[in-house]
C-alpha positions in Angstrom: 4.6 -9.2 -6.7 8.0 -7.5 -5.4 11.1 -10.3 -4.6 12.0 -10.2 -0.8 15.3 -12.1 -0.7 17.3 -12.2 1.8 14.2 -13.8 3.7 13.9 -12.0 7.2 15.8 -8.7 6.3 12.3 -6.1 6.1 13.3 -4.7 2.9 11.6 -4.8 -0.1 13.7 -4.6 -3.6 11.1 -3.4 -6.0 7.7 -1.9 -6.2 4.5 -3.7 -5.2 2.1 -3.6 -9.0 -1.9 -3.8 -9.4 -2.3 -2.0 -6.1 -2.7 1.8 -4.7 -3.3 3.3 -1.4 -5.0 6.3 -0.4 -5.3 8.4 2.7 -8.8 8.8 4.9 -8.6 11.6 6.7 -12.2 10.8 8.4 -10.2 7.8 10.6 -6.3 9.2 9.6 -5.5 5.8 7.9 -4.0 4.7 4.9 -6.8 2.1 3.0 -4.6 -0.2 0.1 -6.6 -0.3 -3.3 -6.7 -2.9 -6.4 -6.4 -1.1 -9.3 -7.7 -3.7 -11.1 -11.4 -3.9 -10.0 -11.2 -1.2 -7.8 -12.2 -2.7 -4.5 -10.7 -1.7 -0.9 -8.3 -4.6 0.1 -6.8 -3.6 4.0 -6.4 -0.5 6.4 -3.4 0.0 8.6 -3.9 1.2 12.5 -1.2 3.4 12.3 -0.8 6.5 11.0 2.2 4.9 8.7 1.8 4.9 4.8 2.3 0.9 3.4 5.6 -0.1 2.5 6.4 0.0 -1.5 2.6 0.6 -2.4 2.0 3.5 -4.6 0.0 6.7 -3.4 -3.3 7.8 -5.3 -3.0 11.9 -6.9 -5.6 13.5 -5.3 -8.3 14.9 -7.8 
């Protein structure tokens, strides 16, 4: 995982590994994806892309 110090500030300093996101445009949300095994891990209720995650190419 990504260090967070100073504790409390919001940033992240580095990217977040072993994980993707993509975007649903049946619900307009942004689902968050293991790369390793594949397997959908969380949803956001905003419309707002995760912070630090990497975005999936579409095909």
């Amino acid at each position: 995982m990504a260090r967070n110090p100073p504790i409390g500030d919001g940033a992240r300093r580095g990217a977040v590994r072993d994980r993707s996101q993509v975007f649903n445009p049946q619900n307009q949300t942004w689902t968050k994806r293991d790369t390793g095994n594949g397997r959908f891990m969380d949803q956001k209720k905003d419309g707002d892309p995760f912070k630090g995650v990497r975005k999936e190419k579409k095909d």
